[in-house]
C-alpha positions as protocol buffer text, in pm:
chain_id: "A"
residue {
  index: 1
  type: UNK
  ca { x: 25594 y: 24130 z: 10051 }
}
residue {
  index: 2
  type: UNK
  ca { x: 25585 y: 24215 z: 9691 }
}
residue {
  index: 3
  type: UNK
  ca { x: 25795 y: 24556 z: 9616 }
}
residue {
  index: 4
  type: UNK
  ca { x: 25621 y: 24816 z: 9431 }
}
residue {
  index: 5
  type: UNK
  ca { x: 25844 y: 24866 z: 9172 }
}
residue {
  index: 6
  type: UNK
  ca { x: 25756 y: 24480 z: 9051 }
}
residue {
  index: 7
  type: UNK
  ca { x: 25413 y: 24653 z: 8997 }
}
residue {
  index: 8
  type: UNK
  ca { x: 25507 y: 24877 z: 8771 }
}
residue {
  index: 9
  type: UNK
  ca { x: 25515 y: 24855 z: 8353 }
}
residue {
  index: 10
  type: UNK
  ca { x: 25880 y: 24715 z: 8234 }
}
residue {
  index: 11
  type: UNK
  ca { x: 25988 y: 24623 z: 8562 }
}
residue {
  index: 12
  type: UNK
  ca { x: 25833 y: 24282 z: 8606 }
}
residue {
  index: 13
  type: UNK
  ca { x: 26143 y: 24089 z: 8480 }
}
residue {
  index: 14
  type: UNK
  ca { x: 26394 y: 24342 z: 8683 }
}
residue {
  index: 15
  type: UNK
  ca { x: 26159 y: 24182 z: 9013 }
}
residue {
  index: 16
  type: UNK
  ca { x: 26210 y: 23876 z: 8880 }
}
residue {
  index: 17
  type: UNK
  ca { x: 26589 y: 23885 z: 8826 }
}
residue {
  index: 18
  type: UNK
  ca { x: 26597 y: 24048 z: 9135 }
}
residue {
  index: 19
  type: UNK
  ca { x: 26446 y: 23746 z: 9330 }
}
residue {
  index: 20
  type: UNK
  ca { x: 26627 y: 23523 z: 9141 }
}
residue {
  index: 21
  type: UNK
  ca { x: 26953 y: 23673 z: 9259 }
}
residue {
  index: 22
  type: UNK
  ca { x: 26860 y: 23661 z: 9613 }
}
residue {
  index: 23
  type: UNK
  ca { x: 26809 y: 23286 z: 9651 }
}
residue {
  index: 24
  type: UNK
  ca { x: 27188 y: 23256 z: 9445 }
}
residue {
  index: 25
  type: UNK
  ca { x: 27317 y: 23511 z: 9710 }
}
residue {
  index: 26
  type: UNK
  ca { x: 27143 y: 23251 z: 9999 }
}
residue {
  index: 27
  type: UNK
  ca { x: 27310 y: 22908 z: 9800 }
}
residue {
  index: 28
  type: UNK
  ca { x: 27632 y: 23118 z: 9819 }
}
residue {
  index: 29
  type: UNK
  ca { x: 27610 y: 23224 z: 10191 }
}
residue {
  index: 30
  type: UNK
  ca { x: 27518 y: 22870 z: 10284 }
}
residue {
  index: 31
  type: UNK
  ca { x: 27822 y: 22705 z: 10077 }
}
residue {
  index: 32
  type: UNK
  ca { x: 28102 y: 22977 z: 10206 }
}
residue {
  index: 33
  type: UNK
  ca { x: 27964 y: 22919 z: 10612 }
}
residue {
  index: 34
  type: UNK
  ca { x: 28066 y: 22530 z: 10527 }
}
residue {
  index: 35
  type: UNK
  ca { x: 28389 y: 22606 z: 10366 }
}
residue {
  index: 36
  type: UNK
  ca { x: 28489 y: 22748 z: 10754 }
}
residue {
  index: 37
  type: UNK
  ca { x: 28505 y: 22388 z: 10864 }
}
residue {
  index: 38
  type: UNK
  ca { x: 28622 y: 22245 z: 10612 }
}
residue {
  index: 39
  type: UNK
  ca { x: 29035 y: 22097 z: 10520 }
}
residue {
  index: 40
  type: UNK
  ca { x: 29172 y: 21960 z: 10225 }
}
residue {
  index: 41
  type: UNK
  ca { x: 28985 y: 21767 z: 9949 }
}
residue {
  index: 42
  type: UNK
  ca { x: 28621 y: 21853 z: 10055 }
}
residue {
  index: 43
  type: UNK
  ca { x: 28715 y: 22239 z: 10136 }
}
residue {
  index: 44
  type: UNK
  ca { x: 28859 y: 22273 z: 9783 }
}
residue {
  index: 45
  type: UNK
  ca { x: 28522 y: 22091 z: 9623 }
}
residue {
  index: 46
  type: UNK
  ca { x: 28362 y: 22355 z: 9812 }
}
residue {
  index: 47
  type: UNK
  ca { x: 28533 y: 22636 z: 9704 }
}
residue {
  index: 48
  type: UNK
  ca { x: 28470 y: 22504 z: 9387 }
}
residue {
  index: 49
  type: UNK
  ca { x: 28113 y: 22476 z: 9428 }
}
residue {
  index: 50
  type: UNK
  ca { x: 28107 y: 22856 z: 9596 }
}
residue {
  index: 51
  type: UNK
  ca { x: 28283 y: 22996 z: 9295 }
}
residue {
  index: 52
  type: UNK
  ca { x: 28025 y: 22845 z: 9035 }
}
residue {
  index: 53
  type: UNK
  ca { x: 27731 y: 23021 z: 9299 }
}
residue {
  index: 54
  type: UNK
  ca { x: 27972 y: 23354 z: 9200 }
}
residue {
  index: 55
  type: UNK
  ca { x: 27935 y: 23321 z: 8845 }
}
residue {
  index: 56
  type: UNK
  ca { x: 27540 y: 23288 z: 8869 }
}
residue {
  index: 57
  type: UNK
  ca { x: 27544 y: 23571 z: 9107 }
}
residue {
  index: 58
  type: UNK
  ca { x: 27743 y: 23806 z: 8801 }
}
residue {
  index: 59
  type: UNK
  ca { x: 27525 y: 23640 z: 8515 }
}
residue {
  index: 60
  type: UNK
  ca { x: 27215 y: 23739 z: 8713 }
}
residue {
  index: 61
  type: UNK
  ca { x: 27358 y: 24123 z: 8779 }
}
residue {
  index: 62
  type: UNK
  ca { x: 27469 y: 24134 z: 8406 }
}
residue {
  index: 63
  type: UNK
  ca { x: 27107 y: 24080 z: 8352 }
}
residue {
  index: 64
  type: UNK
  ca { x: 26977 y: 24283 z: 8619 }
}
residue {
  index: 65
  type: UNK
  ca { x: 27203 y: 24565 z: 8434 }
}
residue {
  index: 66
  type: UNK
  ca { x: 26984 y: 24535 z: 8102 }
}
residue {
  index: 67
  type: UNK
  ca { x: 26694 y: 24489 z: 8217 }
}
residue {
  index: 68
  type: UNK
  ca { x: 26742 y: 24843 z: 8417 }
}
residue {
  index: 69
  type: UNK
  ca { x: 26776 y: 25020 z: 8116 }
}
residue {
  index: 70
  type: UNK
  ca { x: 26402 y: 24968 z: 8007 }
}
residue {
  index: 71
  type: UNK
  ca { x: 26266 y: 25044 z: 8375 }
}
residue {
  index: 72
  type: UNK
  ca { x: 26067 y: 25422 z: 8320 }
}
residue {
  index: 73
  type: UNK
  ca { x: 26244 y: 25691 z: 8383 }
}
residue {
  index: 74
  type: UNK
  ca { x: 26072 y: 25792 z: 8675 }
}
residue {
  index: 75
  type: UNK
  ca { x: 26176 y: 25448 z: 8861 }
}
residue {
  index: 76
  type: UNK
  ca { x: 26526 y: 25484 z: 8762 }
}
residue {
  index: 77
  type: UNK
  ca { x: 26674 y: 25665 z: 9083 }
}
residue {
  index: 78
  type: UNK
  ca { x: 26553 y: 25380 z: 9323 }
}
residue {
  index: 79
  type: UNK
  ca { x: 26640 y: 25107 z: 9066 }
}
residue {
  index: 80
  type: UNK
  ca { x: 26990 y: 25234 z: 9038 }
}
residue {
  index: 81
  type: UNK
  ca { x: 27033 y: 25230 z: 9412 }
}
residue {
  index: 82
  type: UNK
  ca { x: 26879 y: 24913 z: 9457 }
}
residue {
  index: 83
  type: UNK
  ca { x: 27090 y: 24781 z: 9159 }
}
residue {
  index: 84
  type: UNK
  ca { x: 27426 y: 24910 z: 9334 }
}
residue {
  index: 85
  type: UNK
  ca { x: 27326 y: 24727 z: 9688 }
}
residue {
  index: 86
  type: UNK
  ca { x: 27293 y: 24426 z: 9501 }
}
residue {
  index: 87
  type: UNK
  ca { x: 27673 y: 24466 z: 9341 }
}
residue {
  index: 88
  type: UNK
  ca { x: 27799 y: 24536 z: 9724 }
}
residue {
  index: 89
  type: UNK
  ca { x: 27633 y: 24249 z: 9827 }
}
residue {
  index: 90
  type: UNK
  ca { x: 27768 y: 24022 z: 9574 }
}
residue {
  index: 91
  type: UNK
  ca { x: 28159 y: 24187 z: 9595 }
}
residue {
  index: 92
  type: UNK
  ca { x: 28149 y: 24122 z: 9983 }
}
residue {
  index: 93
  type: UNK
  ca { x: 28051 y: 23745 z: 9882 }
}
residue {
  index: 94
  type: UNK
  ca { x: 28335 y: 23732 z: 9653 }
}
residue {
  index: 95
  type: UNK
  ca { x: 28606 y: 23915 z: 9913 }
}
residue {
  index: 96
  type: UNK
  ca { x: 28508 y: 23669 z: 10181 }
}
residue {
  index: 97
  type: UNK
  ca { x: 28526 y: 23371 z: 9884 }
}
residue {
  index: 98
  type: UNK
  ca { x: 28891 y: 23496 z: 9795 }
}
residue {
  index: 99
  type: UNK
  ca { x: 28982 y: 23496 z: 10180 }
}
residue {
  index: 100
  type: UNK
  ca { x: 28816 y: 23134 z: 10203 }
}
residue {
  index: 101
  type: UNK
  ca { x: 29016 y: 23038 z: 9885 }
}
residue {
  index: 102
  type: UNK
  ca { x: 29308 y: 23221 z: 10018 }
}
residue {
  index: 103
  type: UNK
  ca { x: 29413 y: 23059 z: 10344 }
}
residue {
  index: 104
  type: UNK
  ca { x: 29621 y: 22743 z: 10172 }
}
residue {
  index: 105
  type: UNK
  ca { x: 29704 y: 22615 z: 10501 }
}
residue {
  index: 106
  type: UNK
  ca { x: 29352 y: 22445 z: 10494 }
}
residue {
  index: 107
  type: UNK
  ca { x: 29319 y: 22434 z: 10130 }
}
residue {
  index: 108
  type: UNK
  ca { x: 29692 y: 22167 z: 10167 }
}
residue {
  index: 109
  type: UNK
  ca { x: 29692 y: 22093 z: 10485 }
}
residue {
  index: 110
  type: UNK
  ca { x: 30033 y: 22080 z: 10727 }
}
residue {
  index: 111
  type: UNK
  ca { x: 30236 y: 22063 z: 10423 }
}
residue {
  index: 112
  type: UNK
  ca { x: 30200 y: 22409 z: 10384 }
}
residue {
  index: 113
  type: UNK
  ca { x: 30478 y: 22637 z: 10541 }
}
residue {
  index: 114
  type: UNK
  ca { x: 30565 y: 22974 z: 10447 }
}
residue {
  index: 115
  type: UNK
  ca { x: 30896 y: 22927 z: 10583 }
}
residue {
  index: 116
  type: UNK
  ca { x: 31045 y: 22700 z: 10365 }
}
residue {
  index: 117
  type: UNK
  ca { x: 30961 y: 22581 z: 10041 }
}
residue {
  index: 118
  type: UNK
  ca { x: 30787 y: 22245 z: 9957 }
}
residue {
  index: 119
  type: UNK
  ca { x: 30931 y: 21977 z: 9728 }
}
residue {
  index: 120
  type: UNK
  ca { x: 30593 y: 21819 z: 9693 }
}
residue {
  index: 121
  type: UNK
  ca { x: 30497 y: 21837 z: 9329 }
}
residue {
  index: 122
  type: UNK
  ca { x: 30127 y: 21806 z: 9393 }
}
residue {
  index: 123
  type: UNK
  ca { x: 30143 y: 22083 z: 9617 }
}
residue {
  index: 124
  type: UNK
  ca { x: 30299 y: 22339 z: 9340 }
}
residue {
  index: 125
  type: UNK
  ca { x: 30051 y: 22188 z: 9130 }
}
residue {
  index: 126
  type: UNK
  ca { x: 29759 y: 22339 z: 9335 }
}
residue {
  index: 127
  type: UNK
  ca { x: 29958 y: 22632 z: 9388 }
}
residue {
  index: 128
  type: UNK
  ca { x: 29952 y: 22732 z: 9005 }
}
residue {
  index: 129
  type: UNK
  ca { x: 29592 y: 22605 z: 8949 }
}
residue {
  index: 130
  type: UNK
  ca { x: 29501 y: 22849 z: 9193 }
}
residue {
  index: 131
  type: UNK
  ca { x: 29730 y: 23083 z: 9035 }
}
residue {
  index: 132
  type: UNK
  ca { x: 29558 y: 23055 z: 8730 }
}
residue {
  index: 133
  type: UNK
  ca { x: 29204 y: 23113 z: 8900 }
}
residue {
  index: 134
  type: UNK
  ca { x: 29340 y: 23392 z: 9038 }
}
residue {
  index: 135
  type: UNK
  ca { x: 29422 y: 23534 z: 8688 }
}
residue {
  index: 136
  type: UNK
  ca { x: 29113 y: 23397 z: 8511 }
}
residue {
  index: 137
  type: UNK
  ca { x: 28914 y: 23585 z: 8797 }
}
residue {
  index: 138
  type: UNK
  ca { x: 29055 y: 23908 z: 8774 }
}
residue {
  index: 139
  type: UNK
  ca { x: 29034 y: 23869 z: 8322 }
}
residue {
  index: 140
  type: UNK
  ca { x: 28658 y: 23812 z: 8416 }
}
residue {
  index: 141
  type: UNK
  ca { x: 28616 y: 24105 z: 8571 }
}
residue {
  index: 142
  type: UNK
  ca { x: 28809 y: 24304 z: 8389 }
}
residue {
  index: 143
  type: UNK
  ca { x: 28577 y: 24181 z: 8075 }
}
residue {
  index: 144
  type: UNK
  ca { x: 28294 y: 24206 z: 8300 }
}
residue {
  index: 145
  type: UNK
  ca { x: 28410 y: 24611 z: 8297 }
}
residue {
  index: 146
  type: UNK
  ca { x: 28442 y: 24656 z: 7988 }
}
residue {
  index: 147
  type: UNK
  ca { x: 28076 y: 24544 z: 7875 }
}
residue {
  index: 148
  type: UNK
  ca { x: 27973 y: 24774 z: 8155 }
}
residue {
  index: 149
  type: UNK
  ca { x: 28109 y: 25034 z: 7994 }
}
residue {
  index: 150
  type: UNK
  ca { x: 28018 y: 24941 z: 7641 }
}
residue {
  index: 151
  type: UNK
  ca { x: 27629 y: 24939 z: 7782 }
}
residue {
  index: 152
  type: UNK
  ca { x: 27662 y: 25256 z: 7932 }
}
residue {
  index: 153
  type: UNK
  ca { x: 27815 y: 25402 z: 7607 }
}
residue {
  index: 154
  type: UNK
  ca { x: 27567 y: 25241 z: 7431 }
}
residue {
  index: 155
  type: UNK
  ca { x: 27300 y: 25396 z: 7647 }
}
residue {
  index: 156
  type: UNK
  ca { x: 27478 y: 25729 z: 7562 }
}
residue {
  index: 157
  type: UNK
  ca { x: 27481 y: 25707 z: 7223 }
}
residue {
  index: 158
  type: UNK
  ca { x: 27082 y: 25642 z: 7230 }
}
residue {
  index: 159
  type: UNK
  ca { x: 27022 y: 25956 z: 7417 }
}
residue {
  index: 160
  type: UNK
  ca { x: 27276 y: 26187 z: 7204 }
}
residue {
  index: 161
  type: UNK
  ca { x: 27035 y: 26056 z: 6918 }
}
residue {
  index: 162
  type: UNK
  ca { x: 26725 y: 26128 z: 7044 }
}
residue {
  index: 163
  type: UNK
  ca { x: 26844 y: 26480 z: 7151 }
}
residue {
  index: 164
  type: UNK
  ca { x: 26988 y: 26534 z: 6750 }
}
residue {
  index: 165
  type: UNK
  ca { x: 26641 y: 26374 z: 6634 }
}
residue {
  index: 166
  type: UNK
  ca { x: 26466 y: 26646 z: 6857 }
}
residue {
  index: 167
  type: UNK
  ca { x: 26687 y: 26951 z: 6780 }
}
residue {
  index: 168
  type: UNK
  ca { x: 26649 y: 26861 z: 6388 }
}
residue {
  index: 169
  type: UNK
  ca { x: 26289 y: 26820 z: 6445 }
}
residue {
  index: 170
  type: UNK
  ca { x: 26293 y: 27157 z: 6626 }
}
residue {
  index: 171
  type: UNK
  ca { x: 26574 y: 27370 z: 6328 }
}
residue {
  index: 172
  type: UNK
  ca { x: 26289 y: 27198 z: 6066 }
}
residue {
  index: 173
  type: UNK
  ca { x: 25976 y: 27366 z: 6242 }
}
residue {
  index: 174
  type: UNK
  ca { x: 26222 y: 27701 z: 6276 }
}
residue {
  index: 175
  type: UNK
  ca { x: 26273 y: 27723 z: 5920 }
}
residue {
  index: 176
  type: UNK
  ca { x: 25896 y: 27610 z: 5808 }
}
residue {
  index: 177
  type: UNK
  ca { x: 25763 y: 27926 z: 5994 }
}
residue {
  index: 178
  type: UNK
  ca { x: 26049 y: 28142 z: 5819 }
}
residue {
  index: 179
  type: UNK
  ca { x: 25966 y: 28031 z: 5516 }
}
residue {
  index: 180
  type: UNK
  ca { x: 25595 y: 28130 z: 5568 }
}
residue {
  index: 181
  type: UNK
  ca { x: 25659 y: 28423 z: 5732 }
}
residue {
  index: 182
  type: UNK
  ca { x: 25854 y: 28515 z: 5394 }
}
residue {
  index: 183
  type: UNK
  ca { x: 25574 y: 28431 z: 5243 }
}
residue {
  index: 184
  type: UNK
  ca { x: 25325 y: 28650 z: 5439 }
}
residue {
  index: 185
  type: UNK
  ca { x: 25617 y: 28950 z: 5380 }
}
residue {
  index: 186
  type: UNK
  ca { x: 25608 y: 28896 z: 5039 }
}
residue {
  index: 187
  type: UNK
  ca { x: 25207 y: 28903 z: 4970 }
}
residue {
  index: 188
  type: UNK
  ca { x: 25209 y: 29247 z: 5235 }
}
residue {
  index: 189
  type: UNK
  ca { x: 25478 y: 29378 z: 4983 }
}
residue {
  index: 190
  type: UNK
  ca { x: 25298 y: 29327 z: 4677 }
}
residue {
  index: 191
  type: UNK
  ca { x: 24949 y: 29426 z: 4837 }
}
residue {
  index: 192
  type: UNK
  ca { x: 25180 y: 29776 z: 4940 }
}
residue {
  index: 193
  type: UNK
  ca { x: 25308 y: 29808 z: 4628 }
}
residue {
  index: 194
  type: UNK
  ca { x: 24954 y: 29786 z: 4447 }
}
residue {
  index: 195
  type: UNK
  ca { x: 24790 y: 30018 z: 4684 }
}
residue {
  index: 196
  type: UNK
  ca { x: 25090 y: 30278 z: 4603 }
}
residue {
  index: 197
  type: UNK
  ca { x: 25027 y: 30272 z: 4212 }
}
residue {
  index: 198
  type: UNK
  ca { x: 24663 y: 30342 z: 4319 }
}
């Protein structure tokens, strides 16, 4: 069923985004159910293959962020809630990916103990490529932050404007009328003054 905010003026490409998103959020459900039974080679290919789903999922609410911002104003309550669901949705995908990626006794097999340390060089290999992931995930996010924020301030700065534009708009009308009501004092004076000599 269509929602009604796709209905509305601006909004059509938020709908569309929207959709969009869901069938990446269905890809990604699908791939992390299989990585439960898989070991080894082909769990790691799927993890893989889960973590590229991710990054669509992200692009899709980076763009689902912009695209918010031209939705009218008097949409923008349920958009922002509906907006927010979507980011839960997609940070539970990622906390059950990390727990997927996580358990390395599937990911290496028997091999892996976390009793006593293993000599195989492969194995430590794996260990820092996931390592690295691991950092290269969290720098994504933490860039992923930062444009938040620089949107939002953006988005500040606009209104601050607009409110400036307004008051100066509003301090220009204020001193137009003082200036003619100077004016009006002025002429009363002078008509005062040339009834007195009278």
């Amino acid at each position: 069923m269509a929602n009604s905010l796709d209905s509305d003026a601006g909004s059509e490409l938020f709908g569309s985004y929207e959709a969009e998103l869901k069938l990446i959020q269905a890809d990604l459900n699908q791939k992390l159910d299989q990585i439960s039974d898989l070991s080894g080679e082909p769990r790691k290919a799927a993890i893989r293959q889960a973590e590229r789903a991710l990054e669509e999922a992200n692009e899709m609410l980076d763009s689902l962020r912009l695209e918010k911002q031209n939705i009218p104003q008097s949409l923008k309550p349920k958009t922002n809630a509906r907006f927010r669901n979507h980011e839960s949705d997609v940070d539970a995908l990622k906390r059950r990916l990390n727990s997927l990626s996580s358990d390395k006794a599937a990911l290496f097999g028997n091999r892996y103990t976390d009793d006593e340390p293993s000599s195989d060089p492969q194995q430590e290999q794996r260990q820092q490529l996931l390592s690295g992931t691991d950092r290269l995930e969290r720098s994504s996010g933490r860039l992923r932050d930062a444009q938040r924020m620089g949107l939002e301030t953006e988005q500040i700065g606009a209104n601050t404007l607009a409110d400036l534009n307004r008051q100066r708009e509003q301090i220009q009308n204020t001193r137009e009328h003082l200036l003619e009501s100077e004016g009006y004092t002025d002429r009363s004076i002078k008509t005062l003054r040339g009834m007195a000599r009278r």
